[in-house]
Structure formats: structure tokens, C-alpha cells
N, C-alpha and C positions, 0 to 999 in steps of 0.2 A: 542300304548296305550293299557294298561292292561284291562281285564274286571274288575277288581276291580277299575280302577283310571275311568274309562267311569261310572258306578253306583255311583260312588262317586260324579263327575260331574255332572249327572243327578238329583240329590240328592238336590246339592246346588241350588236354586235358587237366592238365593243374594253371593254377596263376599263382606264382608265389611272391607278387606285389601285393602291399598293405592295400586295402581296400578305401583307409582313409589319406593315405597318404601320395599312393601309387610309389614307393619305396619299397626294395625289399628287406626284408627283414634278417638277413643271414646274422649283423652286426650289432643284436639287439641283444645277446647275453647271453645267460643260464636261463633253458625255460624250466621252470617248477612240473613235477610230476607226482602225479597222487596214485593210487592203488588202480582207479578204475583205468588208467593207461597202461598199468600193467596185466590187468586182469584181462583186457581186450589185446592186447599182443600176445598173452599167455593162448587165448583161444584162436587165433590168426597165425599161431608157432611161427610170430618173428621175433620172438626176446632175443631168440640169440642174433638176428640183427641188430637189434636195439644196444644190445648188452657195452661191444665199443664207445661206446656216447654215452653211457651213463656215469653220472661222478656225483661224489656228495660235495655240496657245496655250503662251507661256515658262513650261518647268515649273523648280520651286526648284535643278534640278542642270545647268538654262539650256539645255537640251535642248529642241526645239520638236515639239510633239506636233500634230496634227490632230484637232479636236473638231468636235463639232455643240452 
């Protein structure tokens, strides 16, 4: 590995390409959210980050789900 491609690495702290894809995922939908993502934001105090982004979404069997 180059010293340019290791600082590079260093650099990055998130990757938000699909790991099987090398795509990123911004364009992939409504993601599902269950309890323990809010219970873990609840203790982390950034719901009210979160809160913006959150919607209920009517799934095909009319059931309303919570996504980001």
C-alpha cells in the first residue's frame, strides 16, 4: 500500500459504499426501524436528530411501519 492510499484510509472514517456492491446506497428507499434503534438513540440523546427523517410508511399489507 502507497503512503498516499494509507492517509487516504486514515482519513476516511465512515465508507458509505455497499460493501457488496461498491455503490452507495443513498437511492435504496425507506430503511425499517425497530425499538432497539430508538432505544439506542434515546441513550446517545440524538432522537431529536433523528426525529426530521423519521415517517410512517403504508407497507402493501396496510400495516404502518416506521422508517428513516
Amino acid at each position: 500500500m502507497s503512503s498516499d492510499e494509507e492517509t487516504q484510509s486514515k482519513k476516511q472514517k465512515f465508507v458509505f459504499n455497499c460493501t457488496r456492491t461498491g455503490a452507495c446506497c443513498v437511492k435504496r428507499g425507506p430503511i425499517p426501524l425497530v425499538m432497539n434503534d430508538l432505544v439506542m438513540w434515546a441513550k446517545n440523546n440524538v432522537v431529536a436528530n433523528m426525529m426530521p427523517y423519521i415517517t410512517f410508511f403504508k407497507t402493501p399489507q396496510g400495516a404502518l411501519d416506521l422508517v428513516l
